[in-house]
C-alpha positions in Angstrom: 99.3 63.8 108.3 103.0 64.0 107.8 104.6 67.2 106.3 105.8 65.3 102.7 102.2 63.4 102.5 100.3 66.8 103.0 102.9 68.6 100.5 102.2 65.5 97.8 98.2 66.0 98.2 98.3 69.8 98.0 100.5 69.7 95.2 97.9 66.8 93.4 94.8 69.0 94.4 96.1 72.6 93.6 93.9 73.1 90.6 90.5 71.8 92.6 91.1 73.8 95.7 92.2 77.1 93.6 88.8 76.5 91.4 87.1 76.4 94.4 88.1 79.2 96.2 87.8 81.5 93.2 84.2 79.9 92.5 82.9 80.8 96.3 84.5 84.5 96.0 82.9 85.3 92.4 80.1 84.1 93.8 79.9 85.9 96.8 81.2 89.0 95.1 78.0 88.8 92.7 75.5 88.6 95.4 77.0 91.5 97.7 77.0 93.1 94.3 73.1 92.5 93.9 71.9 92.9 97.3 74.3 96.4 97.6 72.5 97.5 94.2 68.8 96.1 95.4 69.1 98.0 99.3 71.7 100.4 99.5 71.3 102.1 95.9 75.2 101.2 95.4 77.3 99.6 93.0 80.6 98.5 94.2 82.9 99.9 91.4 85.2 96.9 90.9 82.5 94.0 91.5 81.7 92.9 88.2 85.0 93.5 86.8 87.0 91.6 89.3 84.4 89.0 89.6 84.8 88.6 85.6 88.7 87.9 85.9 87.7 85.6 88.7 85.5 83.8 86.3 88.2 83.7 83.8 90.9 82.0 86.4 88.3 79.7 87.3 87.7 78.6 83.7 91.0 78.1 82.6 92.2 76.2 86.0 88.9 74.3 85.7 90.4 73.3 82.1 93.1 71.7 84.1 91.2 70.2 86.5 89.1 68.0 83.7 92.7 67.5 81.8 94.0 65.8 85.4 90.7 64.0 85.8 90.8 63.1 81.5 87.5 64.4 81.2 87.7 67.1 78.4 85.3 66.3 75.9 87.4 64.4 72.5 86.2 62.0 70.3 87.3 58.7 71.5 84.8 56.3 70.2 86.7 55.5 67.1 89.3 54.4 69.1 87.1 51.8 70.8 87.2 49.8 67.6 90.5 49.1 67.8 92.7 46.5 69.5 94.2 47.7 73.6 97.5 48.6 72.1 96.5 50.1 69.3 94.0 52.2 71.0 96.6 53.2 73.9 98.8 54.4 70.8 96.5 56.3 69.2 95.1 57.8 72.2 98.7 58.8 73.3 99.9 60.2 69.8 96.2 62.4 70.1 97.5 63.6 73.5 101.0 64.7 72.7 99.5 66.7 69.6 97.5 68.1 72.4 100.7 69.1 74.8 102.3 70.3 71.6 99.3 72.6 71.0 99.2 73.7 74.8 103.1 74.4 74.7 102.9 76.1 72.1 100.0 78.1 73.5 102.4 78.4 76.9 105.1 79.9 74.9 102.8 82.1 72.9 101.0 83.4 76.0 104.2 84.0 78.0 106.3 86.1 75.3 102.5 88.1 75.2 102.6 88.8 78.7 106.0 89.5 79.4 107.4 91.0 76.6 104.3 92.5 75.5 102.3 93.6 77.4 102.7 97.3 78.5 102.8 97.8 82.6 101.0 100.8 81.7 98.0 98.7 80.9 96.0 98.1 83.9 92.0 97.0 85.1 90.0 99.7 84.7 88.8 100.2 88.2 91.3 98.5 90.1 94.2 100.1 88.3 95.8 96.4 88.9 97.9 95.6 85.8 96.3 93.9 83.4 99.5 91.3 83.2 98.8 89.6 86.4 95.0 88.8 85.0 96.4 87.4 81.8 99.0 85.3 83.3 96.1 82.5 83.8 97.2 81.8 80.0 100.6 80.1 80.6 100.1 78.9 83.6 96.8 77.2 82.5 98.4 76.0 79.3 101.6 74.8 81.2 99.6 73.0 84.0 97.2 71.3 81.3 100.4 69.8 79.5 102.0 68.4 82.8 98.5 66.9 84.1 98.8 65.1 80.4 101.9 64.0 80.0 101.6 62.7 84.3 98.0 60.7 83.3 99.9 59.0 80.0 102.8 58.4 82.4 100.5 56.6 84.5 98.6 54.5 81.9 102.1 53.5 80.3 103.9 53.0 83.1 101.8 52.2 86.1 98.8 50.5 83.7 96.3 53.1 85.3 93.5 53.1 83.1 92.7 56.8 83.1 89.0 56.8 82.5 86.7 60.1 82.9 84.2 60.3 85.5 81.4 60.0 83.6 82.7 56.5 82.0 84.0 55.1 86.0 80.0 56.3 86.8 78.7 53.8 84.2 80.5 51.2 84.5 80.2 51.2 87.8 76.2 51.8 87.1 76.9 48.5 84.6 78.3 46.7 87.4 75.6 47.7 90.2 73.2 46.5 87.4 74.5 43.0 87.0 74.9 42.2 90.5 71.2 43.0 91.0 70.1 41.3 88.4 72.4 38.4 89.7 70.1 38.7 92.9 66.8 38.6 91.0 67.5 35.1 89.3 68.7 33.6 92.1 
C-alpha cells in the first residue's frame, strides 16, 4: 500500500485502532491482576488504577468512534416525519449545537488541564501526573467535533447518507427480506 493511502487510512481509523489497543491491555492487565492475586498472593500496586485510566481513554475515544460511525444514541425519529431537506436541516442545526457543546467542552477541559491543573498532582501509585490522564478530555471533545462536522461535510457535499450501523443492518435485513420473499412467489 502506498505511503499517502496508508497515512489517509491510519489517520481515518485512529480512534478504532487506539480503542482497541487500550481495550486488549485493560483487559490483560485485569486478568494478570486476578490470576497474580488467585496464585501468587500478590497484588500488582498500579493494576487497577492504571487499568481504570485505561478504561477511561477507551470510553471517551470510543465516544468518537460512534460520533465518526453516527451511532450515538439521539432522538431522531421526529425527524423522520419531515420532508429530505427539512430533515437534513434539522439534523444538521442538532449537530452543530452538538460541536458547539463539545468545543466548548474542548476549551473548558484544556484551560483545566493546562492552566490548572497543578504538576504536583500525580496517580497515586504511578506517581505519573495526573494531567497526562485527563488530557483524554480535549482531545476526546476536539476529535468528536471534527468526526461531526467531516460526516455533515459528507452528507452536504458528497450526498453520503450517514446512517448508524444498526439502521445499514436493517435495512439491509429489509432488503435480504424482500428478495427472499421475491423467491418464494415466484
Amino acid at each position: 500500500m502506498p505511503v499517502k493511502k496508508t497515512l489517509i487510512h491510519l489517520a481515518n481509523h485512529i480512534e478504532e485502532y487506539v480503542c482497541g489497543l487500550l481495550l486488549s491491555s485493560f483487559v490483560l492487565l485485569l486478568f494478570a491482576q486476578i490470576i497474580v492475586r488467585q496464585f501468587f498472593a500478590y497484588s500488582i500496586p498500579w493494576g487497577d488504577e492504571v487499568a481504570t485510566y485505561m478504561f477511561v481513554w477507551f470510553a471517551y475515544l470510543g465516544a468518537v468512534v460512534a460520533a465518526k460511525m453516527s451511532a450515538h444514541n439521539r432522538v431522531t425519529f421526529q425527524f423522520g416525519f419531515f420532508p429530505p431537506i427539512v430533515k437534513k436541516v434539522s439534523e444538521t442545526l442538532a449537530d452543530l449545537i452538538w460541536v458547539a457543546f463539545n468545543l466548548y467542552f474542548t476549551w473548558l477541559s484544556y484551560d483545566f488541564v493546562f492552566n490548572k491543573m497543578n504538576m504536583f498532582w500525580k496517580s497515586q501509585t504511578t506517581g505519573i501526573p495526573m494531567k497526562y490522564f485527563f488530557m483524554v478530555f480535549p482531545i476526546a471533545f476536539l476529535l468528536m467535533s471534527i468526526r461531526i462536522l467531516w460526516n455533515n461535510y459528507l452528507t452536504w457535499f458528497k450526498s453520503v447518507d450517514m446512517l448508524d450501523p444498526e439502521s445499514q443492518e436493517l435495512k439491509n435485513l429489509q432488503k435480504t427480506a424482500s428478495v427472499e420473499k421475491a423467491k418464494e412467489t415466484r
